[in-house]
C-alpha positions in Angstrom: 27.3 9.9 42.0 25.2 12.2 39.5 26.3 10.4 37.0 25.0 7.4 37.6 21.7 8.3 39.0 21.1 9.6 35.2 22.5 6.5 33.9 20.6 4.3 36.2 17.3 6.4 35.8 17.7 6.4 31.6 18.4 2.2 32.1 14.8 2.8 33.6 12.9 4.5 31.5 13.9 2.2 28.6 12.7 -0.7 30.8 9.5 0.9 31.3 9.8 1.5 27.2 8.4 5.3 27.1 6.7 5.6 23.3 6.5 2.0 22.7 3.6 0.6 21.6 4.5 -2.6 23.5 1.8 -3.0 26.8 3.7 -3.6 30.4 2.6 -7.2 31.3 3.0 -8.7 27.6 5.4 -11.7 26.8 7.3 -11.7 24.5 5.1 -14.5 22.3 2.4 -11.7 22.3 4.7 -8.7 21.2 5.5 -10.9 18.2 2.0 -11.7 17.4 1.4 -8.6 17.6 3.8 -7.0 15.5 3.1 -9.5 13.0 -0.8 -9.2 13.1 -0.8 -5.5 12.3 1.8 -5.5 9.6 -0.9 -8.0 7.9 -3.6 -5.7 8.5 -1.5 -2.8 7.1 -0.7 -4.3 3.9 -4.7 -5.5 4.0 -3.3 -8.9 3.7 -6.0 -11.0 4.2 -5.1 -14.5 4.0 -2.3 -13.6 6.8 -4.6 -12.2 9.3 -6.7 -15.0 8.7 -4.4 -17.2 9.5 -3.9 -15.9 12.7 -7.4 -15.9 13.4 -9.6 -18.6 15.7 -13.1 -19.1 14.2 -15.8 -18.5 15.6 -15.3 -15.1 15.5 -17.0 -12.9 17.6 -18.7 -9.4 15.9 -20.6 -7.0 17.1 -24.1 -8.1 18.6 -26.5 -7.5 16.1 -24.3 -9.5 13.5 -23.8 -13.5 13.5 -20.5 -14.7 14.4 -17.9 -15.2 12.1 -17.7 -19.2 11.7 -15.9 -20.0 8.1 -13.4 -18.5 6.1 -15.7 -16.8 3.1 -17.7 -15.5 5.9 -14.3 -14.0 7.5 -13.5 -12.8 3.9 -17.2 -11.1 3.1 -17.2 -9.6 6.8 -12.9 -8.5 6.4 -14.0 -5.0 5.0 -16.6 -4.0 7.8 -14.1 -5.2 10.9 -11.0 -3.9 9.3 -11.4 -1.3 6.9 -15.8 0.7 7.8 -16.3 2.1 11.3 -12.4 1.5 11.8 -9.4 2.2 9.6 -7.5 -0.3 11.5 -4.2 -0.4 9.3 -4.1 3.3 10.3 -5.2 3.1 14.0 -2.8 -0.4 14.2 0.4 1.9 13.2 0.4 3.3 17.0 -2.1 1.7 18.7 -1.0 -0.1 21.7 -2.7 -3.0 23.0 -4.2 -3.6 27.0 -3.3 -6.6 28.1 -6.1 -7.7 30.7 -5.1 -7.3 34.1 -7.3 -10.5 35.4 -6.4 -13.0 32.6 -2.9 -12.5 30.7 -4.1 -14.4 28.5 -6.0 -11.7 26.7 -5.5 -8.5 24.9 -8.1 -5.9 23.5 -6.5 -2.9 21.1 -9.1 -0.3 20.6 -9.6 2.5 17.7 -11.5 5.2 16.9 -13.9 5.4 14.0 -12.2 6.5 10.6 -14.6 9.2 10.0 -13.8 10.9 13.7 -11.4 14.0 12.8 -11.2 15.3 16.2 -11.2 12.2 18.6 -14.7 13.4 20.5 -15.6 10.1 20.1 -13.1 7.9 21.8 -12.0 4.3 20.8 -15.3 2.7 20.9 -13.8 -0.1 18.2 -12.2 -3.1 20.1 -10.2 -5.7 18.6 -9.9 -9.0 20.8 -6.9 -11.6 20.9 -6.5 -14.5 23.0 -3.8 -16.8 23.4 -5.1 -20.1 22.5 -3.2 -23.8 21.7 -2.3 -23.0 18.7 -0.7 -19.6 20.0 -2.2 -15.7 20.2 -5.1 -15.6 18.0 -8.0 -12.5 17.0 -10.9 -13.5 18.4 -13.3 -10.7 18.2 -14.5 -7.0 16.8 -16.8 -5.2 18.9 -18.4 -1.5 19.0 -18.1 -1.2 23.0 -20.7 1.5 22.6 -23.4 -0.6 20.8 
């Protein structure tokens, strides 16, 4: 009988996925989005992320949004690489799928220059599933 409560609780906790970086709530469509959206931002592949971007592009407040492809490209550095190091926050950062519209998913990061973490994850990334799939939608400084 032991036995398998230890089996059946293990079977559990791998369900629940302890250390994943996979939210609870997420589909599988978005896990692969995912997945393949910050491998592009790792490698600071730019065409790819992109690609799996839907214009216009929302940016922090005081900036325009992001409606063509050279704007995207001239802006690329500032969302992906100033305030945030994204390819290194991306490596474990696991996204929060919104609890009122699954359609949605925010993964936030810290500012690159934070050493100690006082600050938070002010930096949020925004993806929404659109028609032509899971798409990032927006950059934002919450605390602006």
């Amino acid at each position: 009988m032991k036995r398998v409560s230890v089996l059946v609780l293990i079977a559990l906790i791998g369900a629940v996925g302890v250390g994943s970086t996979k939210p609870l709530g997420a589909d599988a469509s978005m896990n692969a989005f995912w997945d393949k959206f910050k491998a592009a931002v790792i490698k600071g592949d730019k065409e790819s992320v992109f690609a799996m971007s839907a214009l216009p592009i929302e940016i922090e407040y005081s900036l325009p949004k992001i409606k063509t492809k050279a704007q995207f490209m001239k802006n690329y550095k500032h969302i992906f690489v100033g305030e945030a190091n994204a390819a290194k926050c991306f490596q474990t950062a696991k996204p929060d799928v919104d609890a009122t519209n699954k359609k949605v998913f925010t993964v936030a990061c810290g500012f690159a220059e934070d050493k100690t973490g006082d600050a938070g994850e002010p930096l949020q990334y925004t993806f929404k599933l659109t028609r032509a799939g899971w798409r990032f939608v927006g950059y934002d400084n919450i605390n602006e």
